[in-house]
DSSP file (Angstrom, degrees, kcal/mol; ACC not computed):
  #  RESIDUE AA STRUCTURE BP1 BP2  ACC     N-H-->O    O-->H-N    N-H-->O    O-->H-N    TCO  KAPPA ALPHA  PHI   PSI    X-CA   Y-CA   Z-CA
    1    1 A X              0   0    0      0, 0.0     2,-0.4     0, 0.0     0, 0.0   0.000 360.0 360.0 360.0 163.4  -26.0    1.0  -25.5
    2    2 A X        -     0   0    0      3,-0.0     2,-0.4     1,-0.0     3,-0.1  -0.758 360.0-125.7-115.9 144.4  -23.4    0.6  -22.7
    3    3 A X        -     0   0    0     -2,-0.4    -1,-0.0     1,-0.1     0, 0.0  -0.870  45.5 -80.5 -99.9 123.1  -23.4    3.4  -20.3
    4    4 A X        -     0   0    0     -2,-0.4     2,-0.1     1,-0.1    -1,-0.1   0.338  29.7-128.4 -48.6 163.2  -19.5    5.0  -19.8
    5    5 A X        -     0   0    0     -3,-0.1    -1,-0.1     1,-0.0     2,-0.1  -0.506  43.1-103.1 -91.6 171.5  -17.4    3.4  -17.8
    6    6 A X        -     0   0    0     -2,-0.1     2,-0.2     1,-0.0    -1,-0.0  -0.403  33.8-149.3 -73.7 162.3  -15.9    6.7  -15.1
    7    7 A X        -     0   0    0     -2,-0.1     2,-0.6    -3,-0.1    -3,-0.0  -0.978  20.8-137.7-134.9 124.8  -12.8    8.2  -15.4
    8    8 A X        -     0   0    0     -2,-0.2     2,-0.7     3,-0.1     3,-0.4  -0.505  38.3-166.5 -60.0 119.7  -10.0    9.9  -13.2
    9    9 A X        +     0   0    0     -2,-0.6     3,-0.1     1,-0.1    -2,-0.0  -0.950  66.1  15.9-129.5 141.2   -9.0   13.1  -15.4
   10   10 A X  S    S+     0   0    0     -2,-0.7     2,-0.4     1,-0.1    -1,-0.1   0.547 116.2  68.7  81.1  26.3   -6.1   15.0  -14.8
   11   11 A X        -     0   0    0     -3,-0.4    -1,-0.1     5,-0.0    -3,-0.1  -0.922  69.7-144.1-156.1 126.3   -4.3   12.4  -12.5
   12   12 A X        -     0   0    0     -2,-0.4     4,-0.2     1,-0.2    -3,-0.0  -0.459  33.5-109.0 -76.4-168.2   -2.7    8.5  -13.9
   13   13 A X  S >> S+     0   0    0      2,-0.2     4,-1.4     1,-0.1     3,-0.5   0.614 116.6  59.9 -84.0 -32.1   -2.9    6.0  -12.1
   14   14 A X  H 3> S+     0   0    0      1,-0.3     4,-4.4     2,-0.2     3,-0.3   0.964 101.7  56.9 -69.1 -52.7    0.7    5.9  -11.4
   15   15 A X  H 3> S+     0   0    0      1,-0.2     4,-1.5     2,-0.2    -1,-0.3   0.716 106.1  45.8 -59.8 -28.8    0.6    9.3   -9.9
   16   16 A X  H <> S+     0   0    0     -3,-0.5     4,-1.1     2,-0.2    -1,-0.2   0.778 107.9  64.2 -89.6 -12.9   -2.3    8.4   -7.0
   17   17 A X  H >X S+     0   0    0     -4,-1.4     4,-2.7    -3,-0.3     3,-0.5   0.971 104.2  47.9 -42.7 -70.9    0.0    5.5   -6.6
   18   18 A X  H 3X S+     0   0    0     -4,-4.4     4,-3.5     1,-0.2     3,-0.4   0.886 107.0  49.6  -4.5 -88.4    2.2    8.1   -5.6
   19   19 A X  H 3X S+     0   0    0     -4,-1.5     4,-2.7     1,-0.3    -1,-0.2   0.802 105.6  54.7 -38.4 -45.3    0.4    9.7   -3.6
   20   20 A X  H << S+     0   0    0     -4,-1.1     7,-1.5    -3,-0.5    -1,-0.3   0.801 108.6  44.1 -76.6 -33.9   -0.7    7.1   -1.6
   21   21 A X  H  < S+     0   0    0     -4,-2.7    -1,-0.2    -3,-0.4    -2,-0.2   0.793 108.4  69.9 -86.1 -21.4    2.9    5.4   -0.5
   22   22 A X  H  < S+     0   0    0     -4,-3.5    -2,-0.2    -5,-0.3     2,-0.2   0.975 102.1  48.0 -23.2 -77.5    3.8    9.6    0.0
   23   23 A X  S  X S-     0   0    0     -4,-2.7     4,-1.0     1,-0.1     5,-0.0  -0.407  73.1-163.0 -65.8 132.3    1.3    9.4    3.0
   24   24 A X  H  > S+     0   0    0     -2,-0.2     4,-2.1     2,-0.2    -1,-0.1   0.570  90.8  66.4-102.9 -21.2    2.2    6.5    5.1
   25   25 A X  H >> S+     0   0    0      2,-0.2     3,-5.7     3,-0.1     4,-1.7   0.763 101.8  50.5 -65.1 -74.1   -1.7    7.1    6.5
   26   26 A X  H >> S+     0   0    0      1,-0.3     3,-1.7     2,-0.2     4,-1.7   0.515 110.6  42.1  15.3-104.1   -3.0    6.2    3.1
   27   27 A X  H 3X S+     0   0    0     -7,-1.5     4,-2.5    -4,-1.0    -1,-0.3   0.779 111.9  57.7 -29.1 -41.9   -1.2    3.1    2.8
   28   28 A X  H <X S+     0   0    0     -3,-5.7     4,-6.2    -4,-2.1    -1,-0.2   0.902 108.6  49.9 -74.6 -28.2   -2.1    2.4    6.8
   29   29 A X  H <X S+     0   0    0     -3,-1.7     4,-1.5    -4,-1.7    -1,-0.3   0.891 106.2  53.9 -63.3 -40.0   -6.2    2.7    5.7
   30   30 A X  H >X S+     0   0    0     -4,-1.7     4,-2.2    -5,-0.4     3,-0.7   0.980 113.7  42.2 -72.3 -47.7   -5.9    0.5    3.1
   31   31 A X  H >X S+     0   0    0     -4,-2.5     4,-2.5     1,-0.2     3,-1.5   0.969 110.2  52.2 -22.7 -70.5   -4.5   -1.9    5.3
   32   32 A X  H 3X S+     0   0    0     -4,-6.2     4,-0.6     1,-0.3    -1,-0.2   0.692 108.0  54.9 -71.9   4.4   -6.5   -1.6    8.0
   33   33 A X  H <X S+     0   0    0     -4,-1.5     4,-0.8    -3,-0.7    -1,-0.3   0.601 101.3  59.4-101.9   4.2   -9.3   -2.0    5.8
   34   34 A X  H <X S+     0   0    0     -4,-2.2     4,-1.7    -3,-1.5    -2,-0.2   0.729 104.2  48.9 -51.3 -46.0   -8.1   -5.1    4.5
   35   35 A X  H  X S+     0   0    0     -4,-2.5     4,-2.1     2,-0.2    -2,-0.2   0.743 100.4  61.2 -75.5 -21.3   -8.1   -6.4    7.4
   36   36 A X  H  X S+     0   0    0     -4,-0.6     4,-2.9    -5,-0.2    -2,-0.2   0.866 106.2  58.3 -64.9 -33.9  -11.7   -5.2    8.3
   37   37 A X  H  <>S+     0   0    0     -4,-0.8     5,-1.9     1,-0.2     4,-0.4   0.952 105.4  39.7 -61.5 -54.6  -12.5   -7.3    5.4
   38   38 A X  H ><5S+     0   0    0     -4,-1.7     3,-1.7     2,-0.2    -1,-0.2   0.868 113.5  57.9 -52.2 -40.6  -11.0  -10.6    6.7
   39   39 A X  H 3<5S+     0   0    0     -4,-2.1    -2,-0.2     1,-0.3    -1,-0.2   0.932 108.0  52.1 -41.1 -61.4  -12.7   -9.4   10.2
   40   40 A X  T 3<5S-     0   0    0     -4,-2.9    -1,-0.3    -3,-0.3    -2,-0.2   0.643 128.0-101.3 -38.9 -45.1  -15.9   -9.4    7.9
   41   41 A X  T < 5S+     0   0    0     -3,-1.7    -3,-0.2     1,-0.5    -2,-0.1   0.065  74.7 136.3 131.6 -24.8  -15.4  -12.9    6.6
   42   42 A X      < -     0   0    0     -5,-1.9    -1,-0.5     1,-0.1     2,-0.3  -0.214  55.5-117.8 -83.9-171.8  -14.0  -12.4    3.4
   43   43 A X     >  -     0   0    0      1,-0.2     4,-1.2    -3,-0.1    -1,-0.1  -0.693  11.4-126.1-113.1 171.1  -11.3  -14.5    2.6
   44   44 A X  T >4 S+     0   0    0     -2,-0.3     3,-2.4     2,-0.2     4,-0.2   0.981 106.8  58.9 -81.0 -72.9   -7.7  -13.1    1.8
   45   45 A X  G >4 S+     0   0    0      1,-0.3     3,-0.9     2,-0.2     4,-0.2   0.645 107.5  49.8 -10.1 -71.0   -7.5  -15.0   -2.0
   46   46 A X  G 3> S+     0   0    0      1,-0.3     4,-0.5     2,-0.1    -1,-0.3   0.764 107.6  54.4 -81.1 -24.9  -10.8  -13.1   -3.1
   47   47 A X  G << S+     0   0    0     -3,-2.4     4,-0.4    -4,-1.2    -1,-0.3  -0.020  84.9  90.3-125.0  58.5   -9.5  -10.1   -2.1
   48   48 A X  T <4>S+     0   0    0     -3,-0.9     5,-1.6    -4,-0.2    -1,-0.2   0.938  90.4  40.8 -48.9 -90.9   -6.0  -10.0   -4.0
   49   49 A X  T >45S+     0   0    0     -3,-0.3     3,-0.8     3,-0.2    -2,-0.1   0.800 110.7  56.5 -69.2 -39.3   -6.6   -8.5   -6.9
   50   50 A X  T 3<5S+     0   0    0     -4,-0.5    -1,-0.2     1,-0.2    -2,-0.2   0.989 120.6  33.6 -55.3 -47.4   -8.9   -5.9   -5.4
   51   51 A X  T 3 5S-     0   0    0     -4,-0.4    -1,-0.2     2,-0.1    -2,-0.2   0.383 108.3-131.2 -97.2  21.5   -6.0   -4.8   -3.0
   52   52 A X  T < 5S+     0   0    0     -3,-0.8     2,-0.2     1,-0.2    -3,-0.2   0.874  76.7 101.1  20.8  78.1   -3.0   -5.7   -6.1
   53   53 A X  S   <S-     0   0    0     -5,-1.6     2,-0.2     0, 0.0    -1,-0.2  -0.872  82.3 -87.0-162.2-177.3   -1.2   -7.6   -3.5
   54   54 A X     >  -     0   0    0     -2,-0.2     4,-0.9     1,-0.1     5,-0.1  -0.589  26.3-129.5-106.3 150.0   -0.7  -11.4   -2.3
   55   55 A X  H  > S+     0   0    0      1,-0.2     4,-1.0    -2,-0.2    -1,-0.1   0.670 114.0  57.8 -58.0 -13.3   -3.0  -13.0    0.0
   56   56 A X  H  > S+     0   0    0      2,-0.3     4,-1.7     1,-0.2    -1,-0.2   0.785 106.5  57.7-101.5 -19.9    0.0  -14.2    2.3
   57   57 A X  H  > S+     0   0    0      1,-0.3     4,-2.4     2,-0.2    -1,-0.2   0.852 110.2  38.6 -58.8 -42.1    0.6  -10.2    2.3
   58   58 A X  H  X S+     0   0    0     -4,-0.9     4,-0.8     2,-0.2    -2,-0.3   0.720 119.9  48.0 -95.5 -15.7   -3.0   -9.3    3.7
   59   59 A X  H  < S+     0   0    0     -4,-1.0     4,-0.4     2,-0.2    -2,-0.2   0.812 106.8  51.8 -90.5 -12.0   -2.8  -12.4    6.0
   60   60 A X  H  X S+     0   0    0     -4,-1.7     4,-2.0     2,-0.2     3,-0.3   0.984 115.3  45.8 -71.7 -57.3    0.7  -11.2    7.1
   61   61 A X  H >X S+     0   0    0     -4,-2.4     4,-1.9     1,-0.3     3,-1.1   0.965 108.6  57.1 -26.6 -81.7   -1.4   -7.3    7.9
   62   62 A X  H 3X S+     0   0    0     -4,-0.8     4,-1.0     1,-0.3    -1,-0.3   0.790 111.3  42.2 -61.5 -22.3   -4.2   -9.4    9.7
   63   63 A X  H 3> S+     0   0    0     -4,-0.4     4,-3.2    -3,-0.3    -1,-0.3   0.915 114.0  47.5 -90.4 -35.9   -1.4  -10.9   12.2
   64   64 A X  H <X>S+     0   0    0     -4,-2.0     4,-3.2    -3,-1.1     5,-0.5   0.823 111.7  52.9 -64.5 -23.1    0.6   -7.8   12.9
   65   65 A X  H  X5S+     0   0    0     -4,-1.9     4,-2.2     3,-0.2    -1,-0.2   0.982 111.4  43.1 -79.3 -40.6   -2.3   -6.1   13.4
   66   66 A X  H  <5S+     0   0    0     -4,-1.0    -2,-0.2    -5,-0.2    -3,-0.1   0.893 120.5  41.7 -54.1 -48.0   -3.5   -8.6   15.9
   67   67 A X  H  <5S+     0   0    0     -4,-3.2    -2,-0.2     1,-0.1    -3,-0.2   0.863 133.1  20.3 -62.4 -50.7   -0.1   -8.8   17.6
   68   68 A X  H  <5S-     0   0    0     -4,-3.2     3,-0.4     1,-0.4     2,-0.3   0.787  91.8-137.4 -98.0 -31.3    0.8   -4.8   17.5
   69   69 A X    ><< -     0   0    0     -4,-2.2     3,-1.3    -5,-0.5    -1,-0.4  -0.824  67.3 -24.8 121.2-153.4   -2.6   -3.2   17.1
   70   70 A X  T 3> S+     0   0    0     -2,-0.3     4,-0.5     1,-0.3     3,-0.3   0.574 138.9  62.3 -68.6 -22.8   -2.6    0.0   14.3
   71   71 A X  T 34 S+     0   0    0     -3,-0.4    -1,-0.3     1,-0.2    -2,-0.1   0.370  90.1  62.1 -98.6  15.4    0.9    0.4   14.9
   72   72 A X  T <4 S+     0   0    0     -3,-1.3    -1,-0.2     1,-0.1    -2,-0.2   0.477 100.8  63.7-108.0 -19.7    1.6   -3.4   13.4
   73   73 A X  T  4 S+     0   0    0     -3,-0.3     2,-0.3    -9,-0.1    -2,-0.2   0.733  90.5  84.5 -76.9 -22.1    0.0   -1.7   10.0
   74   74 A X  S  < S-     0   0    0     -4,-0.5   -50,-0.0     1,-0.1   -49,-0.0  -0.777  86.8 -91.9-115.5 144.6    2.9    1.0    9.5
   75   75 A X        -     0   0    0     -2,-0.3     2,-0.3     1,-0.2    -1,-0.1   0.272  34.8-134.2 -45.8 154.4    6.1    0.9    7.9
   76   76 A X    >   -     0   0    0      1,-0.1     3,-1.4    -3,-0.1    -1,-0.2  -0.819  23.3-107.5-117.1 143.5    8.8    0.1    9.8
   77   77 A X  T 3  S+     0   0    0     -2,-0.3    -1,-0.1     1,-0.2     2,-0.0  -0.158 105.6  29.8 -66.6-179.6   12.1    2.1    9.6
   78   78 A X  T 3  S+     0   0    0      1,-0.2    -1,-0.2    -3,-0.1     4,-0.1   0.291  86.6 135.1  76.7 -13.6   15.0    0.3    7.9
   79   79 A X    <   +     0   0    0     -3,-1.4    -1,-0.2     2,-0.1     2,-0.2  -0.312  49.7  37.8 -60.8 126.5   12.5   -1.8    5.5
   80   80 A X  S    S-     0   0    0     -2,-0.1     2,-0.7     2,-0.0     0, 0.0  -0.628 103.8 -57.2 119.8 176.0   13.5   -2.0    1.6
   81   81 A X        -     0   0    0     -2,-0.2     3,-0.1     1,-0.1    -2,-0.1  -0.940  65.7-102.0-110.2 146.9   16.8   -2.3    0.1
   82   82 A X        -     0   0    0     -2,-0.7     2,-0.6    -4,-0.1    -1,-0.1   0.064  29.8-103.6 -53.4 145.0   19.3    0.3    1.0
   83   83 A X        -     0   0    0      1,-0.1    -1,-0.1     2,-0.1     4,-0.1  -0.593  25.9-174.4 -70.6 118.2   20.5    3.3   -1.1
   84   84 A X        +     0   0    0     -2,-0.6     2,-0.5    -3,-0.1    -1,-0.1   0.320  65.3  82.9-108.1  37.8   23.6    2.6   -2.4
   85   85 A X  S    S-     0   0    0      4,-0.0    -2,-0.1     3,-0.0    -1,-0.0  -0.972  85.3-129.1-116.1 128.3   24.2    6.5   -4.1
   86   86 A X     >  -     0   0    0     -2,-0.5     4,-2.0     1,-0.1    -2,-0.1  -0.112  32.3-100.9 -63.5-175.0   25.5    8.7   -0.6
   87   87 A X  H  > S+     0   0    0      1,-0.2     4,-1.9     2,-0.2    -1,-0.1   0.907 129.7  57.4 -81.0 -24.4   23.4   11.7   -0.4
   88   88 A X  H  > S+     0   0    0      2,-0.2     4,-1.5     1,-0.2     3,-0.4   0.970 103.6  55.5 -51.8 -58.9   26.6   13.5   -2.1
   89   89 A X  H  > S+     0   0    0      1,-0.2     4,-1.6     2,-0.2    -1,-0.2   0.831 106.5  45.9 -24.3 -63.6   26.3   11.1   -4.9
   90   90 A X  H  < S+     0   0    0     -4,-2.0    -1,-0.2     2,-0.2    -2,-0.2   0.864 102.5  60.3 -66.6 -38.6   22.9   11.9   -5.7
   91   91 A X  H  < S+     0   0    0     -4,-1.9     3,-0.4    -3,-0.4    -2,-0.2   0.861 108.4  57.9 -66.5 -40.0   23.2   16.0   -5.6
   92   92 A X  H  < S+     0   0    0     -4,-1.5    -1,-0.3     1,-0.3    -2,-0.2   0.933 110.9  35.9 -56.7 -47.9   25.9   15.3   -8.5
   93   93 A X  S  < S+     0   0    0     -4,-1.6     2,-0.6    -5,-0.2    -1,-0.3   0.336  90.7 118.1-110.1  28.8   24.0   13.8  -10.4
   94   94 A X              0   0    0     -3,-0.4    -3,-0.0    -5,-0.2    -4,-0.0  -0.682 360.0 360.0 -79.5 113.5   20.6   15.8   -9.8
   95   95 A X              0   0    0     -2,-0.6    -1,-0.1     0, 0.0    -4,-0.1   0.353 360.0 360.0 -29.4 360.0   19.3   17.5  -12.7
């Protein structure tokens, strides 16, 4: 007999997703421990799927952090595509 697999209760998966781009430290840990991992040896391919991102994404981390340090791991303002509802826009249509 197979012993149960764990479970998260009372939180999806979408929702710690959440959480985690909320906090920009979050996100900055996971980085930087992405990068401890290549540091480690391992290679960015194997560790893909573990971190549901592209390798060229954690080797893109693993330069900025060498070139900027901790502060090459966090978001940068202006990043993304722009809102195109003004903040007026949005209050209109706000439940």
């Amino acid at each position: 007999m197979a012993k149960p697999v764990l479970q998260v209760k009372g939180y999806s998966a979408e929702t710690i997703k959440a959480l985690i781009k909320k906090d920009q430290r979050y996100g900055v840990g996971i980085r930087l421990y992405a990068v401890y991992q290549v540091a480690k040896g391992k290679s960015s391919r194997k560790l893909e799927d573990l971190y549901n991102t592209s390798f060229k994404q954690i080797t893109n981390w693993v330069h900025r952090f060498e070139e900027e340090g901790l502060e090459g791991l966090m978001d940068k303002e202006g990043r993304g595509r722009k809102e195109r509802l003004s903040s007026n826009q949005k209050q209109e249509i706000a439940f």
